[in-house]
N, C-alpha and C positions, 0 to 999 in steps of 0.2 A: 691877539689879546682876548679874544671871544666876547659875546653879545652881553647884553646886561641880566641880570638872575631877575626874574619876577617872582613880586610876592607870594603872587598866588602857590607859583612852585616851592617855594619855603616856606609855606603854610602846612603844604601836602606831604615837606619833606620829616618837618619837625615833629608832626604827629607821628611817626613813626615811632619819637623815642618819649622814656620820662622823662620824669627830672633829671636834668643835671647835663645834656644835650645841646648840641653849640645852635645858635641861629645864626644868617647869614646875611650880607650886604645886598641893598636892591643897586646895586654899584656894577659898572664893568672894572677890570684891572688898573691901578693905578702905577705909574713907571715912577720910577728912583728919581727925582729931579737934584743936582746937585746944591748946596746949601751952604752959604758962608761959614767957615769953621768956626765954631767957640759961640752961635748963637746959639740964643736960649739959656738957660739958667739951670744949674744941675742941684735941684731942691730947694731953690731961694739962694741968695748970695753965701758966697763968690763964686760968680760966674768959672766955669771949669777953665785954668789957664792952660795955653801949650807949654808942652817940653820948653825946659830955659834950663842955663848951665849948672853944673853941680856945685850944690852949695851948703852951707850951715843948715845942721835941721831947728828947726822954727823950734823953739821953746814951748814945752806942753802937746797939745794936739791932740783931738778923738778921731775913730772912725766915724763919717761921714761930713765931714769938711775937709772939699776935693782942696789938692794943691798937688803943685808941683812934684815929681818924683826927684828924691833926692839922687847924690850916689851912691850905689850899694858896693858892700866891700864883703867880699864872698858872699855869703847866704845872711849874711846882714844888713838887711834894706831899713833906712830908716824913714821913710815914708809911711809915714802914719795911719795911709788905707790898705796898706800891703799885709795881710792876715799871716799868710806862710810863702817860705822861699824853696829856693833847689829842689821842687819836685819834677818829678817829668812831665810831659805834655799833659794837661787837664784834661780827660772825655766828659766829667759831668760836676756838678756839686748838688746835694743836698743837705739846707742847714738845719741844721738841729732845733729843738724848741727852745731852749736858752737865749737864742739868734746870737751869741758868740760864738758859739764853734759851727763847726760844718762835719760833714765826710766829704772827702773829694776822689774821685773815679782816677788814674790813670790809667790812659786809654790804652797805650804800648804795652806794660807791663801787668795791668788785671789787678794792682793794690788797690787798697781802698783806705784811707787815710785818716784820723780825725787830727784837724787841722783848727787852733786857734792861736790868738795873738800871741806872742810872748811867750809860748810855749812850742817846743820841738811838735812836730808830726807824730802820730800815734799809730803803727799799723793794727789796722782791724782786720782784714781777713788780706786774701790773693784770690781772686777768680781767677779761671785759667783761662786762659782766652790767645787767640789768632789774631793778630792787628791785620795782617794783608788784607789788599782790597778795601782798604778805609776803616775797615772795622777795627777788632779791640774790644775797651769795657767803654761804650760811649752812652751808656745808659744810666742813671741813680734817682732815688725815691724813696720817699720815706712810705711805711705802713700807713693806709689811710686811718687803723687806731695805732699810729707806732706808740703812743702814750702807754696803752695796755699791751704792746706784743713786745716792743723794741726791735720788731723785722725790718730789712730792708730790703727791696728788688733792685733789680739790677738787670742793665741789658749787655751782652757779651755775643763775640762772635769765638767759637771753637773752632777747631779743623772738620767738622762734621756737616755744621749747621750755624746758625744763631737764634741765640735763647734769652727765656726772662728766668733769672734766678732767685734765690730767696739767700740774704743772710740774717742769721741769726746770730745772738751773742753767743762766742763759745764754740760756734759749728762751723766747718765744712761748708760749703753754699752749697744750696739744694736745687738743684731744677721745678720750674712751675709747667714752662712752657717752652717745648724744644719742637723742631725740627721746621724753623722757618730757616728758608732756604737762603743759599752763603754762594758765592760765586766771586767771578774776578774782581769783582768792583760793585760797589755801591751797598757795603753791609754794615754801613752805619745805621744805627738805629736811637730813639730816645725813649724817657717813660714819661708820666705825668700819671695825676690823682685828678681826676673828672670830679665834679662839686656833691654826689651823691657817692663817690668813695667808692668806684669801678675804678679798676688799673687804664690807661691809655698804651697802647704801643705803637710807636710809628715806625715802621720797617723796611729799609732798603729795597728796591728791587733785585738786586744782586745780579745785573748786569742784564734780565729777562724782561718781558711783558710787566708792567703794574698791573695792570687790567686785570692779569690773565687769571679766569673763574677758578675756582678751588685753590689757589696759591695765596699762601701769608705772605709773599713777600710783595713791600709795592703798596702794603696797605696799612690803613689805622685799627688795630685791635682795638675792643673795648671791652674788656675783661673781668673775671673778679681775682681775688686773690689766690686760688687755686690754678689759674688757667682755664676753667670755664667760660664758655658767654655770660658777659652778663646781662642782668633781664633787661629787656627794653632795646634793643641790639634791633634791627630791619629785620633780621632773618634771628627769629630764638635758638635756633642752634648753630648758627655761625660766629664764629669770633668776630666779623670782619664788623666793621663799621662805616669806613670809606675807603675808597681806592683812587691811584694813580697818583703817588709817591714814587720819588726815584732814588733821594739819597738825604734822606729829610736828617734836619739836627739840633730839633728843639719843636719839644711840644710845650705851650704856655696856656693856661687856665684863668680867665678875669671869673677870680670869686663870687662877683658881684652880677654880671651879667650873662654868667655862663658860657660867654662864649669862648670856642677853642681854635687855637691858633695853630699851625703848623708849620714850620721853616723848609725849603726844600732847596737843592741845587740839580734844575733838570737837564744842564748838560750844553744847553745855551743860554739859559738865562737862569738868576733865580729868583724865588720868588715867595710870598709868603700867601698861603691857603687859608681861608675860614673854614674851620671842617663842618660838612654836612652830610649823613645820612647820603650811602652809597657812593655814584662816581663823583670826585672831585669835581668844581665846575672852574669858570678860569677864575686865576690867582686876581687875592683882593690886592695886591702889590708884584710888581715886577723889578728887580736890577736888572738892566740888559748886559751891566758890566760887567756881572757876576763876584761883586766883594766877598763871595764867600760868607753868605747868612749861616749861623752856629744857631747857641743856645737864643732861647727867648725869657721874656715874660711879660706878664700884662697884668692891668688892673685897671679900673674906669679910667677912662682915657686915654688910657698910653700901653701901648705895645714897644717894647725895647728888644734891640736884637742883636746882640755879638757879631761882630764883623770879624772873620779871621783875615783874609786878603788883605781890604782895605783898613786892618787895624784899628777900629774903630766902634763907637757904640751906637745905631740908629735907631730913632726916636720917631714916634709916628702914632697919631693920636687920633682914636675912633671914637664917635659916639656912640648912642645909646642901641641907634640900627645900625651901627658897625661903618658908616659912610665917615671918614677919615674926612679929617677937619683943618686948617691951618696948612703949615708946611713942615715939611717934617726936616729935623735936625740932625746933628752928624756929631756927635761928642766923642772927647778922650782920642783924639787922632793922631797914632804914634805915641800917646803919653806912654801905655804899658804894652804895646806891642799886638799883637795876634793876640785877640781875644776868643774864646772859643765857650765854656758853661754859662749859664747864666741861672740866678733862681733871688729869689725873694725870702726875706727870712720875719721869721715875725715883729719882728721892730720895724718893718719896711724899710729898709734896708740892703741894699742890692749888692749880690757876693758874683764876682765875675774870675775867672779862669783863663788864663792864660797859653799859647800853645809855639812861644819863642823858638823852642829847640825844635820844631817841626816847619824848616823851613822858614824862619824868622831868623832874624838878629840879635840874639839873646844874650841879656847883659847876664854879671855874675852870680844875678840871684834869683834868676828862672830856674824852671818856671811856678808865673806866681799865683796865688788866690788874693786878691783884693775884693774890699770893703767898703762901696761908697753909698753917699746921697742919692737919692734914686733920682731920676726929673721926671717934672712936674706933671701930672697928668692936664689932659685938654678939656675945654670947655663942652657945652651942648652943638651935639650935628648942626650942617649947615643944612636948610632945609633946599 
C-alpha cells in the first residue's frame, strides 16, 4: 500500500504548478471496505430503493428523484431517470450547459450522440477509432470556452496510435494530439478541464512501462487546447504532468478545491489516485476486488465513481486535505446494470452511462444514459 505522503513533499510538489493544480492527502492508501446496500441517502430522500418487480409507472415524475426502474419495452424505458435508450456501450458523456441534454461517446463504434429526454439521439459526428485492446472513443469534453467556440475533444484509440481530437460543428474531427502509444491492452484513456482551463489526459499504458521517460503513454497530460504544454507543467516543455497509470477511466475535477482525481485498474487491484506533480505516489483508495472503477466525479465532499463489474455507484467523501471521512457507501446496485461515464451537469445533477451489452445482462432498452440526484457530499476532515 506504500508509506504515508508528507506535507512537506506536497509543499515541494505543488509549487511546482499554478493555479488550478491538484493537492494531495497527508494519508497512506485507504482499502474498499464493504458497506450495507441502499445506505445513505441519494440527495435527500428517498433513500435509493433496490430493483423490485416490473410495475405501473408512478404518475408524473422528474429527473432527479431516484426510483425504481420500471419495465422497458424495446427502447421505451419509462423510468423517469433514464435520459436515452438503445445505444451501444457508453465510453464517455459530456452534458451540455442547458444540463438537459448531453453528447454521449460510444466507445465501440466512434459516434458521438446528443442525447435528451423524450427526444430520439442526434448523431453529431463518427470519430474513427479501433476499440481492441479496451480502447475505442472512451474519452469527451466539453471546450473549456465551448460557450464561444462550440469545440469538443475527444479521446480515441486508431489503428496507429491514440489521440485527442477536436470536434467542431459541421466538421470532420481534427486531430490536436496523436501519436500516444496503442498496443495490446490497456488503451483506454479519459479527458477533463483542470479549474484554469488546461486540457487533462489520462493515458493507458498500452500494455508497456508507465514510468518509462519520454513515452505519453502511462501518464497525465496537462495540455492546452492545441496540444501544447501547458504553462505551469514540472518540465515547460513536456506534456507530461504525472505518471504511472495503467488503464485509468475517469478523470474528475472538485471545482472548489482543485483537486484531481484519477480512476485506474492496475491489474491487481484498483484504485483511485490524487494527482500530483510527476510519479504518482500510492493510491488514496484501493479495491483489492477489482469492481472495475470507470468514470468519476467530485465536488467538496464527495468523490463518486462508476463501478462497471460490481454494477454499482461508489461514494466516498474527502475533506478539505483530501483525508476521506466517514464510510463510504455503495449505491444503485444492479438497479441499471454496468455503469461506466460519469460527469456532472450544471444543475448538479449527475448523468451516468451505461455498458450492459459489454458483457452485462442487458435488458431491452440498453444501453442507457440516466439522470439522477447526486448524493450528498461529506462533512469537515477528521482531524
Amino acid at each position: 500500500m506504500g508509506g504515508r505522503v508528507r506535507r512537506a513533499a506536497a509543499t515541494a510538489l505543488l509549487g511546482l504548478l499554478l493555479a488550478g493544480c491538484a493537492t494531495f492527502p497527508d494519508q497512506g492508501p485507504r482499502e474498499w471496505r464493504e458497506q450495507v446496500e441502499g445506505a445513505g441517502e441519494l440527495g435527500g430522500p428517498p433513500v435509493i430503493p433496490e430493483p423490485t418487480p416490473p410495475q405501473s409507472p408512478p404518475p408524473g415524475g422528474d429527473a432527479g428523484q431516484p426510483g425504481a426502474p420500471q419495465q422497458a419495452t424495446g427502447c421505451v424505458d419509462p423510468d423517469p431517470q433514464v435520459v436515452a435508450t438503445c445505444l451501444e456501450p457508453v465510453g464517455a458523456i459530456a452534458v451540455l450547459p442547458d444540463g438537459r441534454s448531453a453528447l454521449v461517446a460510444e466507445r465501440a463504434t466512434g459516434r458521438v450522440l446528443r442525447v435528451q429526454r423524450g427526444a430520439d439521439p442526434v448523431l453529431v459526428t463518427t470519430v474513427p477509432v479501433d476499440p481492441s485492446g479496451g480502447g475505442g472513443l472512451t474519452g469527451l469534453v466539453l471546450s473549456p470556452s465551448y460557450a464561444e467556440d462550440q469545440l469538443v475533444y475527444a479521446y480515441a484509440t486508431t489503428r496507429e496510435d491514440n489521440r485527442v481530437v477536436r470536434i467542431a460543428p459541421g466538421e470532420a474531427p481534427k486531430p490536436v494530439l496523436t501519436g500516444i502509444p496503442r498496443g495490446p491492452r490497456n488503451n483506454s484513456g479519459a479527458l477533463g478541464v483542470d479549474v484554469d482551463g488546461s486540457l487533462l489526459v489520462a493515458t493507458g499504458d498500452a500494455g508497456g512501462d508507465p514510468a518509462a521517460p519520454g513515452s505519453l503513454a502511462g501518464k497525465l497530460l496537462r495540455i492546452d487546447t492545441l496540444g501544447r504544454p501547458a504553462p505551469g507543467n514540472p518540465d515547460p516543455a513536456s506534456l507530461v504532468l504525472s505518471s504511472g497509470l495503467r488503464a485509468p477511466g475517469g478523470i474528475c475535477i472538485d471545482p472548489v478545491t482543485t483537486m484531481v482525481w484519477v480512476t485506474d485498474r492496475t491489474g491487481t487491484q484498483d484504485v483511485l489516485h490524487l494527482v500530483v506533480p510527476g510519479p504518482l505516489p500510492a493510491p488514496a483508495w484501493t479495491w483489492p476486488d477489482r469492481p472495475g472503477v470507470a468514470g468519476c466525479v467530485a465536488q467538496p465532499g464527495l468523490v463518486a465513481i462508476a463501478l462497471t463489474g460490481a454494477a454499482s455507484l461508489f461514494v466516498l467523501h474527502p475533506g478539505d486535505n483530501a483525508m476521506f471521512t466517514g464510510t463510504p457507501e455503495k449505491m444503485l446496485t444492479n438497479t441499471y446494470g454496468r455503469l461506466s461515464a460519469a460527469a456532472f451537469a450544471p444543475d448538479g445533477l449527475l448523468w451516468l452511462g451505461t455498458v450492459n451489452k459489454a458483457g452485462g445482462k442487458p435488458v431491452p432498452s440498453d444501453d442507457r444514459v440516466i439522470r439522477i440526484q447526486p448524493p450528498a457530499g461529506g462533512g469537515e476532515s477528521r482531524t
